[in-house]
C-alpha positions in Angstrom: 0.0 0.0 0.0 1.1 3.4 -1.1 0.1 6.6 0.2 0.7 9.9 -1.0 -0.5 13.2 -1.1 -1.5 15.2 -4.8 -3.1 18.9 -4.3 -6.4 18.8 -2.5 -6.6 15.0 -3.1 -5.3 12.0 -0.8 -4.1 9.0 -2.4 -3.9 5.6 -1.6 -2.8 2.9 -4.2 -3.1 -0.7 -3.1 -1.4 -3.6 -5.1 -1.6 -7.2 -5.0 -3.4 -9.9 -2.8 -6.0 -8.1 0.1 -6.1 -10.2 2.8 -7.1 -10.0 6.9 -3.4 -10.0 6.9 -3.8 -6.2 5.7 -6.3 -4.5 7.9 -3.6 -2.6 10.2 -2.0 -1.3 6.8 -5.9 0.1 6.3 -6.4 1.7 9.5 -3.0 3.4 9.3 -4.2 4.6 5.8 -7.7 6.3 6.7 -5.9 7.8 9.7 -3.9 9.9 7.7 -6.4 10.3 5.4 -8.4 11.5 8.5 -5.3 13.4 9.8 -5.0 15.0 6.2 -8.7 15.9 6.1 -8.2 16.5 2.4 -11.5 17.1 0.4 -11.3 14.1 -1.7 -9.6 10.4 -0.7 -9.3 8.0 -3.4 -8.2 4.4 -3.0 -6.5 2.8 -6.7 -7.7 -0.2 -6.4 -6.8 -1.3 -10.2 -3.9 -3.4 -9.5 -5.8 -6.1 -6.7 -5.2 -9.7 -7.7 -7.1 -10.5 -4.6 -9.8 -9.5 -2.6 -11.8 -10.5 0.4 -14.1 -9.1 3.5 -11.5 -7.7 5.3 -11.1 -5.0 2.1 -15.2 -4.9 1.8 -15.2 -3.7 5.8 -12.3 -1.4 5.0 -13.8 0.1 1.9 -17.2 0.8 3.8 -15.4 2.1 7.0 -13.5 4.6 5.3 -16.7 5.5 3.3 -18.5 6.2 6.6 -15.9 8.7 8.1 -15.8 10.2 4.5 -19.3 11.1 4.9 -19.5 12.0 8.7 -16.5 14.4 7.8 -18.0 15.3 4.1 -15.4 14.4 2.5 -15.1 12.8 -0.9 -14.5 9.3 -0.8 -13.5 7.5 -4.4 -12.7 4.3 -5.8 -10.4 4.1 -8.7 -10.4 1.3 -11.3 -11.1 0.0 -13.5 -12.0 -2.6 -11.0 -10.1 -5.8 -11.1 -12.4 -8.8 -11.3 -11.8 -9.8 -7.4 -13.1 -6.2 -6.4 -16.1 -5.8 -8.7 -17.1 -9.2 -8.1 -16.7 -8.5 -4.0 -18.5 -5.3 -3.8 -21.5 -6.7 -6.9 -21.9 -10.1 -4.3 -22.0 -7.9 -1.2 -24.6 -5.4 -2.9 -22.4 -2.4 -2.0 -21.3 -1.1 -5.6 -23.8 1.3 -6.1 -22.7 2.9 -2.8 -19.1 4.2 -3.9 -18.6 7.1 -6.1 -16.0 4.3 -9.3 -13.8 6.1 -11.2 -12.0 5.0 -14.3 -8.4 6.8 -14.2 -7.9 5.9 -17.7 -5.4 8.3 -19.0 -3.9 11.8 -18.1 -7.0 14.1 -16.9 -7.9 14.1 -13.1 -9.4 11.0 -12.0 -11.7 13.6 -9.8 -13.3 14.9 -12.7 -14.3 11.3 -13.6 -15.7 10.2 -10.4 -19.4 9.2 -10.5 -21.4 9.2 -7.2 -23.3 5.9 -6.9 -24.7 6.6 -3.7 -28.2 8.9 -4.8 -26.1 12.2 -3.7 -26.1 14.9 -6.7 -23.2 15.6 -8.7 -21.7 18.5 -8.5 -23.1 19.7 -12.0 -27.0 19.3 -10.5 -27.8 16.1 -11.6 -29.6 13.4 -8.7 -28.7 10.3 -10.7 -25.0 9.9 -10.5 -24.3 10.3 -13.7 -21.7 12.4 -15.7 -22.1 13.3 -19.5 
């Protein structure tokens, strides 16, 4: 797990298996995320090979003091198989703001809310033309 720090955004890239064996790496994380109190976190999550609860409980835990601090709180993908398919099975997708980094422009100008909250541009159903 990487964590950095890019203008008003907080960053934290995760690589590799995600495992029980990883939940202290993730409370260190949203700590300084919370000690950073930047408005937007994001979490790259396009390089997981492997996924389970322990990054599901993370994931909604961090979303939770995102909102009771409101603060932005985004997923980047695309989302590796393990990850969609953990957050589709657990019925939680629709609840984080996804954003495909693609390439070059501000992966915070990409993110969609999934989560019923309007966009910043007015609209109420998540969506970005």
């Amino acid at each position: 797990m990487h964590v950095t720090r890019h203008e008003d955004t907080f960053v934290i890239t995760v690589r590799g298996e995600v495992d029980h064996d990883d939940a202290e790496d993730f409370v260190e994380a949203w700590a300084a995320a919370d000690r950073a109190a930047l408005p937007t976190t994001t979490v790259d999550l396009s390089q997981i090979t492997f996924a389970d609860s322990m990054l599901l409980n993370a994931l909604l835990d961090a979303r939770r003091r995102h909102a009771d601090s409101d603060r932005e709180f985004v997923l980047l993908g695309p989302l590796p198989p393990p990850v969609h398919r953990l957050l589709t099975v657990s019925g939680t997708l629709e609840h984080f703001a996804v954003a495909d980094t693609g390439s070059g422009a501000d992966p915070r100008d990409r993110a969609a809310p999934r989560d019923g909250r309007p966009d910043p541009d007015g609209r109420e159903d998540g969506h970005r033309e």
